[in-house]
N, C-alpha and C positions, 0 to 999 in steps of 0.2 A: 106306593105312589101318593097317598095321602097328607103322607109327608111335604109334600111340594104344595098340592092344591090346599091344602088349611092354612099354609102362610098367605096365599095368593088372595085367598079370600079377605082376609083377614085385614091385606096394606087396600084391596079393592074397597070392601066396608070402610076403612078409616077415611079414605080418598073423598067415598059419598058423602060420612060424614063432616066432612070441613065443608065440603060445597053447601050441605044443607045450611049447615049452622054459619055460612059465610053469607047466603041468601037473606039468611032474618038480621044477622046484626049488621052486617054493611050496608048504609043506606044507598037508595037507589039512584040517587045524582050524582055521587061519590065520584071523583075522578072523572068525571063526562063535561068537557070545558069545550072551550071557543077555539081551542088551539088542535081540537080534533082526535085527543088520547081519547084509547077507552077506559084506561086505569091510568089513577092519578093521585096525588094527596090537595088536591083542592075539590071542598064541598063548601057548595052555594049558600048553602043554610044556616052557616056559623059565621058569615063570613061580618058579619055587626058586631058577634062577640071579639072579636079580632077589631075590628078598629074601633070598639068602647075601652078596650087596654091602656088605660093611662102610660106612654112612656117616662120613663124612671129616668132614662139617664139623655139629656139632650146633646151632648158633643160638645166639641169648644165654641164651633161656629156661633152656638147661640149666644155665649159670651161676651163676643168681640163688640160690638152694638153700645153696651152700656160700659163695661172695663177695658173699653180700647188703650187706654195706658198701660195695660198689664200682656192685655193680649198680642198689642204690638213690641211691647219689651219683650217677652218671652220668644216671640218667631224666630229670633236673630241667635239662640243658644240652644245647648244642646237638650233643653226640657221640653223644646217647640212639636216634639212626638208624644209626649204626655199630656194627654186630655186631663182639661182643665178640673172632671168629676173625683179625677184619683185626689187631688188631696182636700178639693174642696167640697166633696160629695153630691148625691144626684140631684140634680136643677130642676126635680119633678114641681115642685109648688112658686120657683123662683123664679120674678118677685112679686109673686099674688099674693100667697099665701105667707111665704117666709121669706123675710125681708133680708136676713144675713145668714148665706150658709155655715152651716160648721163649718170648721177648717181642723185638719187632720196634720199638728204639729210636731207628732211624734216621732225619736228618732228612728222608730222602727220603721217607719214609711219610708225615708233617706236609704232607710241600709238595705230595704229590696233593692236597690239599686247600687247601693255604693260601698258595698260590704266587700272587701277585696278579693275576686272569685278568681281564682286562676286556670281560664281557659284560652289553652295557647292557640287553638282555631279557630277558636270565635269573638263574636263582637264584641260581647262582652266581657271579655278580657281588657277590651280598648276603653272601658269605662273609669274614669278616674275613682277610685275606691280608698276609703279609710282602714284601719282598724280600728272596731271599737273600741275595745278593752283597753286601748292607747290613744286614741283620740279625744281629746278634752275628757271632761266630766264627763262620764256615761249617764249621768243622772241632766244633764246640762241639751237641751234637743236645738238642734240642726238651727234655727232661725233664729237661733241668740245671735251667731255670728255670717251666716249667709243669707241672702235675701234669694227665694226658691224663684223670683222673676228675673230676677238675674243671675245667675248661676256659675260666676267665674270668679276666679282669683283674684281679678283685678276689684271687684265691687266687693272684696272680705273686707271688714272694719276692724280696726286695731282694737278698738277697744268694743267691746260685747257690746249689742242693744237690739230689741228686738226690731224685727221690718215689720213694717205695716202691710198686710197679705193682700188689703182691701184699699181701692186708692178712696171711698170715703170714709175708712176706718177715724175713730173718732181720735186727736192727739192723744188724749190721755189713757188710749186704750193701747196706744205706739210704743209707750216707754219713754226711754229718755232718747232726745236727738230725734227722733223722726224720719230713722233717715230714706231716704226717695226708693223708689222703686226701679 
């Protein structure tokens, strides 16, 4: 019969022991809010360190404000679901600290999206996609010949030049031709 009662004891001790050692380290406001739980994941106590967290990434909305040329071109195509941080990275210091973000030219960034993926039930299948290994110069990236603000066939330029990503990008930082966003 012993057999039974020394496991019993045994899951009963471990049982106390979580209560004990749940008693010292979970602090005592833990979970006890206004909305009337008794268990919770909101404690009172940290709640400063939570809103001292500089956010990293602002959304597009913050954008729209000062590159309304870019952010109103873009709504109308099919990039208008991609925040504006994926190629131009996080708008944590912009424009206090850092007056021009990087921008992320590469064509690897193109080809998450437009690398020809063949999926017959999904959306992405409906995505207009190149191949690389066949598509221009593989050494040659995406904004020699498309301008990522306007994003259609109809705004490809015959002849290669870079788009200016920034509508007060400086000309000579454009290339040749300048051409509009």
């Amino acid at each position: 019969m012993s057999h039974v009662w020394r496991p019993l004891f045994v899951a009963l001790a471990l049982v106390a022991g979580i209560i004990i050692f749940r008693s010292f380290y979970v602090p005592k406001e833990f979970g006890v809010g206004e909305a009337g739980y008794m268990y919770g994941w909101h404690n009172p106590n940290n709640e400063q360190f939570w809103k001292d967290i500089k956010v990293k990434y602002k959304g597009s909305g913050y954008c729209k404000d000062c590159h309304t040329k870019n952010f109103t071109s873009i709504l109308n195509t099919p990039h208008a679901i991609i925040p504006c941080e994926n190629c131009h990275g996080p708008g944590t210091d912009h424009p206090d600290k850092i007056t021009k973000l990087p921008i992320d030219i590469h064509r690897l960034l193109c080809l998450r999206c437009h690398a020809i993926l063949k999926y017959p039930n999904s959306d992405r299948g409906k995505i207009r996609g190149i191949d690389p290994a066949t598509h221009q110069d593989p050494n040659v990236e995406c904004v020699t010949c498309h301008d990522p603000h306007n994003p259609t066939l109809g705004a490809l330029k015959k002849t290669p030049q870079r788009f200016p990503v920034y509508e007060h990008e400086p000309a000579e930082a454009q290339g040749k031709g300048g051409a509009g966003k």
